[in-house]
N, C-alpha and C positions, 0 to 999 in steps of 0.2 A: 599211359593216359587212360582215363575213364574212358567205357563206350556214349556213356551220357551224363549231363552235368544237371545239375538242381539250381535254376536261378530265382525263384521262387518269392524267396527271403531277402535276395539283393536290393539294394537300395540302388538310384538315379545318383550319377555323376553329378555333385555340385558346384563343380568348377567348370562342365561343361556348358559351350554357348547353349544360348536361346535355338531351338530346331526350327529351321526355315521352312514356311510350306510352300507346293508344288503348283505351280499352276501354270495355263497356258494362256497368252496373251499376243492377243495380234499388233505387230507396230511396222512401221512404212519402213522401208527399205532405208530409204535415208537416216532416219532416224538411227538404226541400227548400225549402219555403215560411221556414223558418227561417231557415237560412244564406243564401237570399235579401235578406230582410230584416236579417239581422246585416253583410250584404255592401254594401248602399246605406247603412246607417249608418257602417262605416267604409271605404266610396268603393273595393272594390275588387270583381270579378268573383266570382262565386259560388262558381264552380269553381276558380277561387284561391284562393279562401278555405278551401272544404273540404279541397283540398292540402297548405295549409298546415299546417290542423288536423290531417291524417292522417299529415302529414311530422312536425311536432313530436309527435306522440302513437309512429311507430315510433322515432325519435331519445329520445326516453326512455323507449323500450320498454313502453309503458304496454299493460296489460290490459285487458281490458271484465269488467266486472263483471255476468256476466249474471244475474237471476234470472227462470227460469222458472215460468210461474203460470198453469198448465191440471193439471187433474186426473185422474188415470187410470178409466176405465173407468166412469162421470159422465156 
């Protein structure tokens, strides 16, 4: 074996996935306790699982429906 290799010139894997970026995000215990458990039901990693759900929810561009429910000045 070489003590050092020249990648210089190599070219990107084109059969390789898309590279996923890193980030940190805060979610409620339930939440996560959830897709946990939805995750060991259909045998795949959690964090896949939430991906998926947030990749198919921006791919049909879906909304939250939020309702707020605190009252002003109460």
């Amino acid at each position: 074996m070489r003590d050092e290799y020249d990648f210089s010139n190599g070219i990107k894997n084109p059969y390789m996935k898309q590279a996923k970026t890193t980030i940190t995000i805060r979610l409620d215990k339930a939440t996560v306790e959830y897709f946990k458990n939805l995750a060991e039901q259909v045998n795949m990693p959690y964090q896949t699982l939430i991906n998926s759900y947030l990749a198919d929810c921006a791919a049909k561009k879906k909304k939250p429906e939020l309702v707020w429910n605190f009252e002003c000045g109460e």
